[in-house]
C-alpha positions as CSV (number, residue, x, y, z in Angstrom):
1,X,-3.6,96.7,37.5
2,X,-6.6,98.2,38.2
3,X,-10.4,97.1,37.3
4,X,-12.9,98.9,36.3
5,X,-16.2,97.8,38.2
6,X,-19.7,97.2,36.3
7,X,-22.5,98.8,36.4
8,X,-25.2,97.7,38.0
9,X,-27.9,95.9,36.0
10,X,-31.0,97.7,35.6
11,X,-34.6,96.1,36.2
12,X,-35.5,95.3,33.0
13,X,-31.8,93.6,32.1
14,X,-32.4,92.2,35.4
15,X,-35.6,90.5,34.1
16,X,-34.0,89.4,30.8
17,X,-31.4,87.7,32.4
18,X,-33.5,85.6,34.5
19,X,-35.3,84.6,31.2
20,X,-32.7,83.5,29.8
21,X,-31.6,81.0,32.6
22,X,-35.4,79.6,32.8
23,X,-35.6,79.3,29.0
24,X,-32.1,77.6,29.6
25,X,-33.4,75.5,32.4
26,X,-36.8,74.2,29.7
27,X,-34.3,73.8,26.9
28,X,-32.4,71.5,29.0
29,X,-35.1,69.8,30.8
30,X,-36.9,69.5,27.0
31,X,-33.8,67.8,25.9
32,X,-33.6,65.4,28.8
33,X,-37.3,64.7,28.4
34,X,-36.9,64.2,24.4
35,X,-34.1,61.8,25.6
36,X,-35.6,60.0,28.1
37,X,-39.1,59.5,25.4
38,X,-36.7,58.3,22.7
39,X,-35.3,55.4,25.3
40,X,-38.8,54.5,26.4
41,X,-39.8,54.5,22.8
42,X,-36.5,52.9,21.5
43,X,-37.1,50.0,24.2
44,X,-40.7,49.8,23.3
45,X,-39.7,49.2,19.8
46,X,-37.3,46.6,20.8
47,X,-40.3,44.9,22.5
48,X,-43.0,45.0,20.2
49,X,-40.8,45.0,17.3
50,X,-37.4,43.2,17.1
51,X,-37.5,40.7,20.3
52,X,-40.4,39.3,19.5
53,X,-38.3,38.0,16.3
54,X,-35.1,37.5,17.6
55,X,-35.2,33.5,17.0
56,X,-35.7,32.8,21.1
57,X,-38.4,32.9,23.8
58,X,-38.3,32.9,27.1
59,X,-37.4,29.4,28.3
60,X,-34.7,27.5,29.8
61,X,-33.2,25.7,27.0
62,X,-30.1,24.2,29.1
63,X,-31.5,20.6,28.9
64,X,-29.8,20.8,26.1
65,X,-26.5,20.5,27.7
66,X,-27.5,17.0,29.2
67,X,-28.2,15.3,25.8
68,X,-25.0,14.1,23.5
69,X,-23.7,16.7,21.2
70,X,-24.1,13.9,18.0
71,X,-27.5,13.6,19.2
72,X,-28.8,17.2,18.1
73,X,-29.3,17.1,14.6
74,X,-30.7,20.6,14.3
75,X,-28.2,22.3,16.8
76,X,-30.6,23.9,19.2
77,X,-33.4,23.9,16.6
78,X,-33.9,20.1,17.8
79,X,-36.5,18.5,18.9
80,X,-37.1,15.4,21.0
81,X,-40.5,14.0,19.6
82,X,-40.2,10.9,17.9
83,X,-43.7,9.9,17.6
84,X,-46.0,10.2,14.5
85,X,-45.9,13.8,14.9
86,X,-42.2,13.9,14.8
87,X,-41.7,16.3,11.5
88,X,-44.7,18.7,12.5
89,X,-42.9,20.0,15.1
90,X,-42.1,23.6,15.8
91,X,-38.3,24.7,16.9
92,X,-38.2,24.6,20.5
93,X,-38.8,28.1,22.8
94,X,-39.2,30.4,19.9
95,X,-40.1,33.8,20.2
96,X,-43.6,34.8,20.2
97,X,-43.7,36.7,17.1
98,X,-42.1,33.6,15.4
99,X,-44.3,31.4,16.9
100,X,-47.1,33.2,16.2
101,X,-46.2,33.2,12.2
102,X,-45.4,29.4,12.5
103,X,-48.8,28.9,13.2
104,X,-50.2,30.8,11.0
105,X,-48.2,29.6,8.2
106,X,-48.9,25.9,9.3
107,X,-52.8,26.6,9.0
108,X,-51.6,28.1,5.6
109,X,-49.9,24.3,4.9
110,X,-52.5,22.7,6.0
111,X,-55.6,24.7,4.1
112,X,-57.4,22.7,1.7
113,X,-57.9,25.3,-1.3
114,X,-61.1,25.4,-3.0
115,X,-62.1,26.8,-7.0
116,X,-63.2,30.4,-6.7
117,X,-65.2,32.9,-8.2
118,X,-65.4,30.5,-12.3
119,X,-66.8,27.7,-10.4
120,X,-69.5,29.8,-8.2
121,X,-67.3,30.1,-4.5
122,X,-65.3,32.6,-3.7
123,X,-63.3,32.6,-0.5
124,X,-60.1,34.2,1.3
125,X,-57.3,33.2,-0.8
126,X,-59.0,30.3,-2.9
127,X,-58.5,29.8,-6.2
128,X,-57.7,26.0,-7.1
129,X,-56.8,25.0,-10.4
130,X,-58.0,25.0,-13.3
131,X,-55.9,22.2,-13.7
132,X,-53.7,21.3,-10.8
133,X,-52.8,17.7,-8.4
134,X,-53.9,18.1,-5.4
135,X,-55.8,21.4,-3.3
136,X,-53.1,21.3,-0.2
137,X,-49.7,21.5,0.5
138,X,-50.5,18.9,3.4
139,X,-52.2,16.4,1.1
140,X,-48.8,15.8,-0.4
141,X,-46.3,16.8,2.5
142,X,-48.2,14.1,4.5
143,X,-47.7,15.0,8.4
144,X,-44.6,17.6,6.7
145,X,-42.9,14.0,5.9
146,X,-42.6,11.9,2.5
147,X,-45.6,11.0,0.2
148,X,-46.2,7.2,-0.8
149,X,-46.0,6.2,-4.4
150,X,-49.0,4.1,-5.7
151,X,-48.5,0.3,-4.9
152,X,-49.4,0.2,-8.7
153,X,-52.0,0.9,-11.8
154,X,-54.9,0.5,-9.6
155,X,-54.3,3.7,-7.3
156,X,-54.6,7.0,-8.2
157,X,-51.0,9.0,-7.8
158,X,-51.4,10.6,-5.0
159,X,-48.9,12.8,-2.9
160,X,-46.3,13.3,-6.1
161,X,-47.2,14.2,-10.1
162,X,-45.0,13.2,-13.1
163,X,-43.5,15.4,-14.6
164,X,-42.8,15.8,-19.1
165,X,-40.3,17.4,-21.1
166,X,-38.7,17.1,-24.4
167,X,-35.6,18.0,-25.6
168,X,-34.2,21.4,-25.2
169,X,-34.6,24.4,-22.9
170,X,-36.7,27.3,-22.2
171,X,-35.8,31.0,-22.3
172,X,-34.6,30.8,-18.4
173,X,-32.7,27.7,-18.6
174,X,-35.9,25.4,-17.7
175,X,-37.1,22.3,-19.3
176,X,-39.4,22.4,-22.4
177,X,-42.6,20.8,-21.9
178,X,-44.9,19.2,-24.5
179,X,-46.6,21.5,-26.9
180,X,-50.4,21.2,-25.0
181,X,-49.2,20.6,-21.3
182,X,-47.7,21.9,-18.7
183,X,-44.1,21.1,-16.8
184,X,-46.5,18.0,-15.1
185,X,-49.4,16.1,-15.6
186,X,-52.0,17.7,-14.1
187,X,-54.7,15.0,-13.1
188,X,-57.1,16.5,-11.8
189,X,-59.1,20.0,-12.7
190,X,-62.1,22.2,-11.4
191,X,-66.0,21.5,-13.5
192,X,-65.6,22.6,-17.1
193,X,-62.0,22.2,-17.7
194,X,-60.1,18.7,-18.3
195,X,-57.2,17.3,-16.6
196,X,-54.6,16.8,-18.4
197,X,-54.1,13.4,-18.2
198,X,-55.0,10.1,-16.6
199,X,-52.0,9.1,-14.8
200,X,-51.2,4.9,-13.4
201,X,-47.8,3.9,-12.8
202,X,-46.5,0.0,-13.1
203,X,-43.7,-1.0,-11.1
204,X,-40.8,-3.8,-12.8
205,X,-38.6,-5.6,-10.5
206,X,-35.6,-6.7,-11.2
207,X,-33.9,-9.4,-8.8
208,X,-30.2,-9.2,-7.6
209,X,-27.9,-10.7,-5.2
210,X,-25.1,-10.1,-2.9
211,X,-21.7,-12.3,-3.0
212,X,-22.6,-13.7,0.4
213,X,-25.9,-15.2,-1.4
214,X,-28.5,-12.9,-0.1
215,X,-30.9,-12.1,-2.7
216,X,-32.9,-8.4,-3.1
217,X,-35.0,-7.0,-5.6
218,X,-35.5,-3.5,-7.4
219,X,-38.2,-2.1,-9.0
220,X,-38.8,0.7,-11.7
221,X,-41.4,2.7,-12.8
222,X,-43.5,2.0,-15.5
223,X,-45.9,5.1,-17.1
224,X,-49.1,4.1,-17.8
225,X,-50.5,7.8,-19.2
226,X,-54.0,7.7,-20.9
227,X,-57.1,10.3,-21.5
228,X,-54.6,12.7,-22.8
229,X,-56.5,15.8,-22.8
230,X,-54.7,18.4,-25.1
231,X,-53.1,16.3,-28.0
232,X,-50.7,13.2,-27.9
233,X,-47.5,13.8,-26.3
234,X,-44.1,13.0,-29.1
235,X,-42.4,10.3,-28.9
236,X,-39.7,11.7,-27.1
237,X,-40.9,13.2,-24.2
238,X,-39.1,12.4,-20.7
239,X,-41.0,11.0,-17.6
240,X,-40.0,11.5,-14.6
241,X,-42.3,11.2,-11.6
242,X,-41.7,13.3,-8.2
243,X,-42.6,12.0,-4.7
244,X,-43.2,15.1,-2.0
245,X,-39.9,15.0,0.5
246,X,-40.1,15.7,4.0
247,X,-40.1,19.5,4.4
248,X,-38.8,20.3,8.0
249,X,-34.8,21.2,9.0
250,X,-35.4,23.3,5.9
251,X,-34.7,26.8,7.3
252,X,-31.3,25.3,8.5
253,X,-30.3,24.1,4.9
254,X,-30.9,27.3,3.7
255,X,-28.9,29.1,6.2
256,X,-25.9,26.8,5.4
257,X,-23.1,29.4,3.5
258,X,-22.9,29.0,-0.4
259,X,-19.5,29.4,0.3
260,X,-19.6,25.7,2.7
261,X,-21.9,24.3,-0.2
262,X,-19.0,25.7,-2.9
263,X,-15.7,24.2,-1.0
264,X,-17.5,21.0,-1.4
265,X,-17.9,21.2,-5.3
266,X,-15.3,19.1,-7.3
267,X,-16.5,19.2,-10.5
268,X,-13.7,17.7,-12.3
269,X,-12.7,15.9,-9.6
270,X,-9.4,17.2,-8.4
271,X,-8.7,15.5,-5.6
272,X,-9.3,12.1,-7.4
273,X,-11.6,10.6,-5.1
274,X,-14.3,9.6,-8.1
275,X,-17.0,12.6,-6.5
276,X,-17.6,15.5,-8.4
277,X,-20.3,17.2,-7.0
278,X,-21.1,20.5,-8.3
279,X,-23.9,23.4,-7.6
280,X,-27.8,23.9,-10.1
281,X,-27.6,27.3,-11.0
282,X,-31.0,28.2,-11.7
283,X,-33.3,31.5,-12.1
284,X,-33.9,34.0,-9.7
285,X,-38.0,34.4,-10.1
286,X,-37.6,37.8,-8.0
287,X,-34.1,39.2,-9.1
288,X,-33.7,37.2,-12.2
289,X,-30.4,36.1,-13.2
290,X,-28.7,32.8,-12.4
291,X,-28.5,31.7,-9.0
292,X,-27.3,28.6,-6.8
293,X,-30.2,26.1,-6.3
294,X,-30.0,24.0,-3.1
295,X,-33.5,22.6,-3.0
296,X,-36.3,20.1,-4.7
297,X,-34.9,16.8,-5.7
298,X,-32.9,18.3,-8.6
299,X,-32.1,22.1,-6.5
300,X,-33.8,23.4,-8.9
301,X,-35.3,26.1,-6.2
302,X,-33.0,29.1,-4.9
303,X,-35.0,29.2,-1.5
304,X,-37.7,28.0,1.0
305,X,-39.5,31.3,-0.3
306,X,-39.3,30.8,-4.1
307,X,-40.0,26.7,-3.8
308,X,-43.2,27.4,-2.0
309,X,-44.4,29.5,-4.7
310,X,-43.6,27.4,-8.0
311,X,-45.3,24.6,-5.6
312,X,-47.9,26.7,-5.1
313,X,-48.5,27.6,-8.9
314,X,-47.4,24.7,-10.5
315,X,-49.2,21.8,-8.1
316,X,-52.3,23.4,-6.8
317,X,-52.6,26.7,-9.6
318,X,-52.7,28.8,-7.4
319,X,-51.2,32.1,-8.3
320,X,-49.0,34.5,-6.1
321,X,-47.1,37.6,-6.1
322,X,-44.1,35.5,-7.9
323,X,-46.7,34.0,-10.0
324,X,-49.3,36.5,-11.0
325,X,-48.7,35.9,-14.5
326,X,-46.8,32.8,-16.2
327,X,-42.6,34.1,-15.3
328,X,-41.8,32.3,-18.4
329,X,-44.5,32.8,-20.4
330,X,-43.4,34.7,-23.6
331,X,-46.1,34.5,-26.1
332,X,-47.5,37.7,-27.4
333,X,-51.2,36.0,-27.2
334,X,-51.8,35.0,-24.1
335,X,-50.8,35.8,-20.3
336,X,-52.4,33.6,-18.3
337,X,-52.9,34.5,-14.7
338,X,-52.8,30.5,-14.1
339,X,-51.0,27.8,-14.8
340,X,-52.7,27.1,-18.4
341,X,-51.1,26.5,-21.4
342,X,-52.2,28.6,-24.7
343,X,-53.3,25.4,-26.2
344,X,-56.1,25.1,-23.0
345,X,-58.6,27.1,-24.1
346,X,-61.4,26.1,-21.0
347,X,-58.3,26.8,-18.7
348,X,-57.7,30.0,-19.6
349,X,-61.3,31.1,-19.9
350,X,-62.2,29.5,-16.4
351,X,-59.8,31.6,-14.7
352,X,-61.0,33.9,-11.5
353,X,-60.4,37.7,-11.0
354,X,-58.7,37.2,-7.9
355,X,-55.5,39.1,-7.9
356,X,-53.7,36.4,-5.3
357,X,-54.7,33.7,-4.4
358,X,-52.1,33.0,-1.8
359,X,-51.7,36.6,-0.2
360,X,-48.3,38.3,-0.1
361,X,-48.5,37.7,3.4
362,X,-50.2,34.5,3.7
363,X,-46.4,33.2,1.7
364,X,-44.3,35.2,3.9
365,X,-45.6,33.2,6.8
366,X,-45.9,29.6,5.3
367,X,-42.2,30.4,4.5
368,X,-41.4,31.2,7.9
369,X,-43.5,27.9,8.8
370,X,-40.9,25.9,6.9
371,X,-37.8,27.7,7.9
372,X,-38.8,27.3,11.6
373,X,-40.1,23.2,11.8
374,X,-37.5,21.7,13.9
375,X,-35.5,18.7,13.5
376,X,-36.0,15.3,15.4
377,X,-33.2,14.3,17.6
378,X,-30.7,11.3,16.6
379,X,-31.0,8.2,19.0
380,X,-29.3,5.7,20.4
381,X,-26.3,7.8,19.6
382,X,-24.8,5.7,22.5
383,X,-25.4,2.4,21.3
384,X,-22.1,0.7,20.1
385,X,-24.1,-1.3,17.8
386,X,-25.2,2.2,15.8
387,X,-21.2,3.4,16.6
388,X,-20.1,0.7,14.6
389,X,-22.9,1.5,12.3
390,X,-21.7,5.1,12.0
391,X,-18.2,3.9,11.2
392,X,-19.2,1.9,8.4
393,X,-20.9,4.3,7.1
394,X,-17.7,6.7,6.7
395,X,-15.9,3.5,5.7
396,X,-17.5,2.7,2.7
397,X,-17.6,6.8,1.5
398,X,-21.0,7.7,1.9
399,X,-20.0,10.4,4.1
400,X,-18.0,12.3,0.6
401,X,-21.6,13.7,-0.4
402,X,-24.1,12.9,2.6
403,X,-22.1,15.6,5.0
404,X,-22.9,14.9,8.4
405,X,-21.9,17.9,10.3
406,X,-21.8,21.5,9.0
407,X,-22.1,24.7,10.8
408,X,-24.5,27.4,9.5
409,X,-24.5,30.9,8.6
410,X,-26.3,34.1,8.3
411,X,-29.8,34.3,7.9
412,X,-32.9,36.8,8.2
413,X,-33.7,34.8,11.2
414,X,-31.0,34.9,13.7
415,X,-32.3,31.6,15.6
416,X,-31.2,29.3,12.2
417,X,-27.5,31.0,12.6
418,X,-24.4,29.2,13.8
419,X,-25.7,25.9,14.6
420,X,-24.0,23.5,14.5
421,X,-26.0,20.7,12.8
422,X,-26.1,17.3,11.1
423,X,-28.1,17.1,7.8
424,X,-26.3,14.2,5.9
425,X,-26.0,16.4,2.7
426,X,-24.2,18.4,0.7
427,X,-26.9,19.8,-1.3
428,X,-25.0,19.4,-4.5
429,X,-26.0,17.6,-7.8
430,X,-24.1,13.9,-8.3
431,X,-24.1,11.6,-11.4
432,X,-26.3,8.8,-9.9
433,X,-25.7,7.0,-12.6
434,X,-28.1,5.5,-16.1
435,X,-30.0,3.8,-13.5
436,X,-32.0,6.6,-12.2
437,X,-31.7,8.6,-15.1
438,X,-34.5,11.3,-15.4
439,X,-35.2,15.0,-17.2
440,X,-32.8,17.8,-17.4
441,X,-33.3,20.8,-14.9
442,X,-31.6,23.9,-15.5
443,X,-28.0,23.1,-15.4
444,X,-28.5,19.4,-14.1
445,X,-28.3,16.7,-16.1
446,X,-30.8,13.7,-16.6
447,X,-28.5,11.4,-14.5
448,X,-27.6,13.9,-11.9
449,X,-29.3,15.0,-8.8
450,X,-29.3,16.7,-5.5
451,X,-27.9,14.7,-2.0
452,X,-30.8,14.3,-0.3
453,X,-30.6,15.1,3.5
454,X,-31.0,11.7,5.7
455,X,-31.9,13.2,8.9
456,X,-35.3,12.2,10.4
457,X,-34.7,9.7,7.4
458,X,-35.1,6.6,10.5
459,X,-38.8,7.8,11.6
460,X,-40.6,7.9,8.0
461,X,-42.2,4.7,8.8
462,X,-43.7,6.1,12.2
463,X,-45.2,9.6,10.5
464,X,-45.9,8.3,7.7
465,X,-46.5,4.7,7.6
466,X,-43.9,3.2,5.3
467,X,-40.2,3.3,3.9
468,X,-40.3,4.4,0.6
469,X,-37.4,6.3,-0.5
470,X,-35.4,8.2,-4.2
471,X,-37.4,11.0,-5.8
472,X,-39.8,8.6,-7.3
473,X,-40.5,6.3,-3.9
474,X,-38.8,3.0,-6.1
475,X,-37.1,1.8,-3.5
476,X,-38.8,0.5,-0.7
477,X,-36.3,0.8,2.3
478,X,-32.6,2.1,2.5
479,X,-30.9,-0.9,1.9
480,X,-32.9,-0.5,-1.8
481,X,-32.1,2.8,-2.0
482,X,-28.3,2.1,-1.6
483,X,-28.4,-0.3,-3.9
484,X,-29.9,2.2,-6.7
485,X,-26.4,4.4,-6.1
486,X,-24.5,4.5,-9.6
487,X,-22.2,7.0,-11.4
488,X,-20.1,8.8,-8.7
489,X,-21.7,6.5,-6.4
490,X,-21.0,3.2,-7.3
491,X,-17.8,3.0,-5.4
492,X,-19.8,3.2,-2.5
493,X,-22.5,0.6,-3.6
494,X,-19.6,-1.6,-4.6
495,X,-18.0,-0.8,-0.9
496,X,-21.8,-2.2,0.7
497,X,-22.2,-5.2,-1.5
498,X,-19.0,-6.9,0.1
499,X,-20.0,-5.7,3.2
500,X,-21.0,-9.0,5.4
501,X,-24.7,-9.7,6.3
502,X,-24.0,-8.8,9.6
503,X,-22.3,-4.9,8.5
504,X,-25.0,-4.4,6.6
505,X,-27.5,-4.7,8.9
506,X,-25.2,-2.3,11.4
507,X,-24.9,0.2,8.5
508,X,-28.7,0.1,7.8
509,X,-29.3,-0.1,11.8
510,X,-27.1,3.4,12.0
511,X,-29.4,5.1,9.3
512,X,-32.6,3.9,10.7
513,X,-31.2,5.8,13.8
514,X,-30.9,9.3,12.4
C-alpha cells in the first residue's frame, strides 16, 4: 500500500502552527494557574472563614482522657472550675472566631442598658424601658447562675418579676394578660412614665415531718401588689412569680434531637409507670407556626436565640429584630415599638426612634455566648458515699424525668454535636401537682412544668451565695425542693420520705455533687 507523502509546510503555516502550540502551552499554564489560585484561595477561605468556627482551637484537649467519663457533664464542653466563677466559664479550647463572639456576647450579657434618646441620652444600642425590671441580663442571671427571691416584703424583687394572666389565650396560643398591663409586672420605668406596679412578696410556711420523726418546713409565696399604675387587676388574675435559672450548658440542651426529647414523651402513660411527660408546643416568633419549646421554666421558648429576645423585650424593653414591633400585638390603634400596652399612654409616647436597640448582631453573638458557656465538671464521682447516693437516686425514680445521660445532635455549631453529656433533664412538661400550681403557657397547663436540668445544681451556693431552688426560689435547698414534687411526681416524694435519715442525706449528698 503505498502513501502519499505531504507537502512541505510553508512559512507562514509554519508560523501558525507554532502559535498554536504556545497559545496551547498559556491555555494550559492559565488553567494550572486558575487552579492552583482557587486552592490557595479555597484554603484561605477555610482559614479565615470556616476553621475559625469549627467548634475547636488549637490545644491539647487529651486531659480529658484522665478524668472519669461520669465526671464530664458537658462531654468535652466541660469545665473544671468550681469556684465562684464556676457558670461564667467559656467551653474549653474553642476556636478563635468562637471565642472571640463569646466575648463579645458576654460584654453584651453583662451591659447595663440605659433610656435613650425620650429621656435625653442616646448611646450604642440603649434604649431601656419605658417600663421594664431590671437594665441587664447580668443583674438577674447573677454570675450566669440563679437569682435569689426576696427574704420577704421588705426587699425589693430583685433578679425575677411576677408574672399576670387571666383566663384564656391570646391569638398565638399565649397567656392573656390584664387589660392595662403587660405579661409581668413591670416595677420599675424611665422619668415620666409609671411602673406598673409595686411588687413585695410574703412567704407562708407550712411545717411537715418525716415517719422517722424529722421535722421540715415549706414555704409559699404570698403577693403583696400595690401602686397599681394602670387600673385594678380582676379578681381572677393568676400570679406566678419567675426566679432567673442558671443559663450555661444551654447550647448543649438545645442541640439534644427533638426526636430524643419525643421518645421520652408518654403522654397517656403507656408504659404505666405514673410519668407522662409530654413536649410545649409554642410559636415560632421567626417562622411562625407551632413549634416544640424546650426552654424557660415552662419551655415556653423554641431556642437560646428566640428566649434572649422575648427576655430582652419583655424584662429590660428593649426591642430587637424579633421585636421591633409588639409579635402579638393586633390592635388596629396602636403598634408600639416597646413593650407598652395601649392602655399606657406616657409609655407609648416616651418611646425612642431607635430602630434596635439590641443590634441584629449584638443578639447573634450574646446567643452564641450562651450556646458556648461550658458546664462544670461532676465531683467526687469516685466517692462511694455519692455512688450510693447516685443509686438512690435511680431507686426512688427520679431518674424517669431528670435524664442523666443523653447524647446530642446536630447543630449550627459543630463543637455542641455528639457529646455525650449529663444534664439531669428531659426537658419535657410534668404535672407537678396543685401544690405548685401556676398560669397556663401555651399548651402547658397551670400544674405542669418543664424538668429542670440539675447539673451545676451542687455549686449555686458558691456563685451565688445561697440554695434557693423551683421557679419561684420557695424552697430553700434540695431536700425542700423534693419535698414540693406532686402529680406525676409524688411516687418519687413518697419513695424519699421513707427513705432513712441516713439515705437521705446520701441522696441529697449525690445532688450536691453534680
Amino acid at each position: 500500500m503505498s502513501h502519499t507523502p505531504h507537502a512541505p509546510l510553508t512559512a507562514t503555516e509554519t508560523v501558525a502552527a507554532q502559535s498554536r502550540t504556545g497559545s496551547s502551552l498559556v491555555l494550559k499554564a492559565g488553567i494550572a494557574g486558575l487552579v492552583v489560585a482557587s486552592g490557595a484561595l479555597a484554603y484561605q477561605a477555610y482559614q479565615t472563614l470556616w476553621l475559625p468556627f469549627d467548634g475547636y482551637g488549637a490545644a491539647d484537649m487529651s486531659y480529658l482522657q484522665q478524668e472519669l467519663p461520669a465526671s464530664l457533664s458537658g462531654g468535652d464542653l466541660t469545665h473544671f472550675h468550681s469556684q465562684g466563677m464556676a457558670f461564667e466559664q467559656e467551653a474549653p479550647n474553642l476556636s478563635w472566631g468562637l471565642s472571640a463572639a463569646f466575648d463579645r456576647g458576654d460584654g453584651v450579657f453583662e451591659r447595663a442598658f440605659t433610656p435613650s434618646v425620650a429621656s435625653g441620652w442616646r448611646g450604642d444600642a440603649d434604649g431601656v424601658g419605658p417600663i421594664f425590671n431590671h437594665n441587664a441580663c447580668e443583674a438577674c442571671h447573677q454570675a450566669d447562675g440563679r437569682a435569689k427571691p426576696p427574704a420577704g416584703p421588705d426587699e425589693v424583687l430583685e433578679g425575677g418579676f411576677v408574672r399576670v394572666s387571666i383566663p384564656g389565650t391570646g391569638p398565638y396560643g399565649e397567656p392573656l394578660s390584664p387589660p392595662g398591663y403587660g405579661a409581668q409586672l413591670g416595677d420599675r420605668a424611665i422619668d415620666g412614665v409609671k411602673p406598673e406596679a409595686k411588687v413585695r412578696v410574703n412567704w407562708i410556711e407550712e411545717v411537715g415531718q418525716f415517719p422517722d420523726g424529722e421535722t421540715y418546713s415549706l414555704r409559699k409565696p404570698e403577693f403583696l401588689i400595690s401602686e397599681l399604675a394602670y387600673g385594678p387587676l380582676p379578681k381572677d388574675t393568676v400570679y406566678e412569680m419567675r426566679m432567673a435559672p442558671p443559663v450555661f450548658g444551654l447550647g448543649l440542651l438545645e442541640a439534644i434531637p427533638e426526636t430524643t426529647i419525643q421518645s421520652w414523651a408518654d403522654p397517656e402513660d403507656k408504659n404505666g409507670d405514673g410519668i407522662s411527660g409530654r413536649p410545649n408546643y409554642v410559636w415560632d416568633l421567626e417562622r411562625g407556626g407551632k413549634i416544640m419549646g424546650r426552654f424557660s421554666w415552662k419551655a415556653n421558648a423554641f431556642d437560646i436565640r428566640q428566649q434572649s429576645a422575648i427576655a430582652a423585650y419583655n424584662d429590660m424593653g428593649i426591642n430587637n429584630e424579633l421585636f421591633l414591633y409588639r409579635h402579638d400585638d393586633q390592635a388596629t390603634n396602636h403598634k408600639a415599638r416597646q413593650n407598652c400596652e395601649p392602655e399606657q399612654t406616657a409609655c407609648l409616647a416616651a418611646h425612642d426612634s431607635l430602630d434596635f436597640e439590641m443590634r441584629p448582631d449584638q443578639l447573634k453573638d450574646i446567643t452564641t455566648y450562651l450556646q458556648l458557656l461550658g458546664v462544670v465538671y461532676r465531683r467526687n464521682m469516685d466517692d462511694p458515699a455519692v455512688q450510693e447516693g447516685e443509686q438512690l437516686f435511680h431507686s426512688i425514680g427520679c431518674e424517669s424525668c431528670h435524664k442523666s445521660v443523653v447524647q446530642t445532635g446536630e447543630h449550627e455549631i459543630s463543637r455542641l454535636e455528639n457529646q455525650l453529656i449529663r444534664p439531669y433533664s428531659d426537658l419535657l412538661l410534668h404535672d407537678m401537682g396543685e401544690g405548685l400550681s401556676g398560669r397556663r403557657d401555651f399548651e402547658a397547663t397551670e400544674t405542669e412544668w418543664r424538668t429542670a436540668p440539675l447539673w451545676g445544681i451542687g455549686v449555686t451556693e458558691t456563685v451565688n451565695g445561697h440554695t434557693n431552688f423551683l421557679h419561684d426560689g420557695r424552697a430553700r435547698n434540695v431536700q425542700e425542693a423534693i419535698l414540693w414534687h406532686g402529680g406525676e411526681a409524688q411516687q418519687a416524694r413518697n419513695s424519699y420520705m421513707q427513705l432513712t435519715r441516713d439515705q437521705r442525706q446520701l441522696l441529697l449528698n449525690f445532688v450536691n455533687n453534680l
